[in-house]
N, C-alpha and C positions, 0 to 999 in steps of 0.2 A: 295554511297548513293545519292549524288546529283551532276550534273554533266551539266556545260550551254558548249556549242557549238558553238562557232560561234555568241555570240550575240551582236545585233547594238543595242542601246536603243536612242531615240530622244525624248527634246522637243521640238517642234516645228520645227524650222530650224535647230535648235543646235545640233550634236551628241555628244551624254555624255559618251555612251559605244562602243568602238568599235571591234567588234569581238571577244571581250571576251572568255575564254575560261578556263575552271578551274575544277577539279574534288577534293568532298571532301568524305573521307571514313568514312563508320560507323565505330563510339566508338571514334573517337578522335577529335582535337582540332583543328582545320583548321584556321588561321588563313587571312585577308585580311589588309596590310598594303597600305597605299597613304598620302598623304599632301590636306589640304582643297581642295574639289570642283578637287578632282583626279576624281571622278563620285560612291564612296562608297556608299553612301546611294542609289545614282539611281541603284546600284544592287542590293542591299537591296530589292527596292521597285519593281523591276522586278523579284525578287524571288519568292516575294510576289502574284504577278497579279496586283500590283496597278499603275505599270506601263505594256503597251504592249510592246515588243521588235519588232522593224523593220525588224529584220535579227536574224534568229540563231533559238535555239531552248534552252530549258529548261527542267532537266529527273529528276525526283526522285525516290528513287528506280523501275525504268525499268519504271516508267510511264511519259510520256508527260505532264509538268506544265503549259505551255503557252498557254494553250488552255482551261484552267480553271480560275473561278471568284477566290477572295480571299479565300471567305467563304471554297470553297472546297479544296482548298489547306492548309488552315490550319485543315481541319477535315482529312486530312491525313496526318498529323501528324507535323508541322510546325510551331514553335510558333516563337514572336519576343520581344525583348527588345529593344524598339525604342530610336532612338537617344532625348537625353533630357529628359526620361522616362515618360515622357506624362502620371502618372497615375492623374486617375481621379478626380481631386482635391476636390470635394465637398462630396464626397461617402469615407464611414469608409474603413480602410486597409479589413474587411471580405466584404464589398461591391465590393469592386475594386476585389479583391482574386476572387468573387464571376463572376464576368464580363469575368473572364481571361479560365473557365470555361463552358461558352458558350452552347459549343456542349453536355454537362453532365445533364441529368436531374435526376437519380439516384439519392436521398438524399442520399445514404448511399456511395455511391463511391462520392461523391461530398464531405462526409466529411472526408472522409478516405484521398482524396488529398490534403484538407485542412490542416491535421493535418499533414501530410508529408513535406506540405512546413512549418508550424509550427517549425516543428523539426529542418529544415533546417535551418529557419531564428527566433531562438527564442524572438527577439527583437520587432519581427512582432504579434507573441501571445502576447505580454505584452500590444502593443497596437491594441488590435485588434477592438476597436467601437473610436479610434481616427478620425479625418478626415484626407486625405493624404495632402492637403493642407498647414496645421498645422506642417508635420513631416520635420525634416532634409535632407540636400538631401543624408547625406547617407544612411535614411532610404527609403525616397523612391525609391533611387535605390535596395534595396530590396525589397521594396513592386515592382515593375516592374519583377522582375525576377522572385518574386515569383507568381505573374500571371500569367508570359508566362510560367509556371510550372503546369500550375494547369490542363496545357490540357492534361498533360502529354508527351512533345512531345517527339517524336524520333530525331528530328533538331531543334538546340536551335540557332536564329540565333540573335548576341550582335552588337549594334550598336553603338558605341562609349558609353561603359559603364560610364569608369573610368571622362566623361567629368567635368569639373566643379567641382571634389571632391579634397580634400584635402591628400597629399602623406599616411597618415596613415587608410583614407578610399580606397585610389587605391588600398593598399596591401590587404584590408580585400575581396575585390570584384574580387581581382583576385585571393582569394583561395576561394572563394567560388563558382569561371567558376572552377576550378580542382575538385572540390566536387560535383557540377553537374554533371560535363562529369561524374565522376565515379561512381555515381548511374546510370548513363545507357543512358542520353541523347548525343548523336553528337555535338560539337559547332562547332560555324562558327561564328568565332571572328573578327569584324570592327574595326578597333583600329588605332590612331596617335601613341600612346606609345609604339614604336615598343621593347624598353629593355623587359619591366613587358611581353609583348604580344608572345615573340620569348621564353621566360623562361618558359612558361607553354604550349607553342603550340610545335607538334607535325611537321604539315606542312604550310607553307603558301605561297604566293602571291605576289605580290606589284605589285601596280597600280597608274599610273600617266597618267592623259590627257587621263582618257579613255582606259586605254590600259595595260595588263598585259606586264611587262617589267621584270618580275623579279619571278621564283616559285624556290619551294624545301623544304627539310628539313628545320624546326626551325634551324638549326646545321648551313646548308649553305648558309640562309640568311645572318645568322649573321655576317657570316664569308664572305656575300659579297661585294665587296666595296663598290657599291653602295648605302648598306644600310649601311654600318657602315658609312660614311660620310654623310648619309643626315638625320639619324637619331639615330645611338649611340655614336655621338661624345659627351665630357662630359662636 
């Protein structure tokens, strides 16, 4: 489903990504492992268009991304859970829901997704004309998810979800990335937490300094040494 090649990403002088290169399938959970300032979010945001890549390329199913604005890469089908969850602080959980939505002007399918993420995050209908300001961060990291759900995407891609929450919000956030995928959207999981992260993914990644150093099965990560000693030692 999505697929970078070869990508360089810079700012400035700096290279943050180098040559990258990674393929994730439809229907499962793809995980991306590294250590602060590995360059995670800069492929995040190169996924995205909000960064330009120097070198490489960018496919999503069979199409060319790098050559497209934000706007139009997420109307084909790409939403995000940003690192920090950046929802809208001054706008109610149905305002932010409502933002996350965008491309929809249908009232009737606008509220038929509403109420799907409703279902999904019941806590979010109880407060639905709260301000997100106001709420918990483990509610807003459902209000965030349930945004970047509203477009409906086909790639859900999580940017250090579980950051900043407390062990018994991790666990609730990370069955609710297993309840996503299995209503139908793709993940592509950014994550420090490589235990919770290798337990629910499928395949993943690791990247340090820019550089994929490490892929495979959840299974063979775990089981490599490299990551058991830099990040499941107890």
């Amino acid at each position: 489903m999505l697929e970078l090649r070869g990508v360089c990403t810079r700012y400035g002088p700096i290279t943050m990504l180098r040559r990258v290169s990674l393929g994730v399938a439809q229907g499962e959970i793809a995980c991306l492992l590294g250590p602060n300032g590995a360059g995670k979010t800069t492929l995040i945001r190169t996924i995205l268009g909000l960064v330009n890549p120097v070198e490489g390329s960018i496919w999503f199913e069979g199409r060319r991304l790098d050559r497209l604005r934000a706007h139009q890469i997420v109307e084909l089908g790409i939403a995000v859970v940003p690192e920090g969850r950046r929802v809208f602080p001054r706008m109610s959980v149905e305002e932010n829901l409502r933002m996350g939505a965008f491309v929809e002007w249908n009232p009737g399918d606008l509220a038929a997704r509403r109420d799907q993420v409703y279902s999904l995050f019941p806590r979010l209908a109880e407060r639905r004309s709260q301000k997100a300001a106001t709420m918990s961060g483990g509610e807003q990291a459902m209000l965030a998810m349930g945004r970047a759900l509203m477009s409906r995407p086909k790639l859900l891609l999580l940017d250090e979800p579980s950051l900043g929450l407390s062990p018994l919000l991790v666990e609730q956030i990370f069955e609710m990335i297993e309840t996503i995928n299995r209503t139908g959207s793709t993940v592509f999981l950014v994550e420090q937490n490589a235990r919770k992260t290798l337990a629910i993914a499928h395949s993943g990644f690791l990247l340090q300094k820019g550089e994929i150093v490490g892929q495979g099965t959840a299974a063979e990560l775990a089981a490599s040494e490299t990551v058991r000693h830099a990040y499941l030692r107890s």
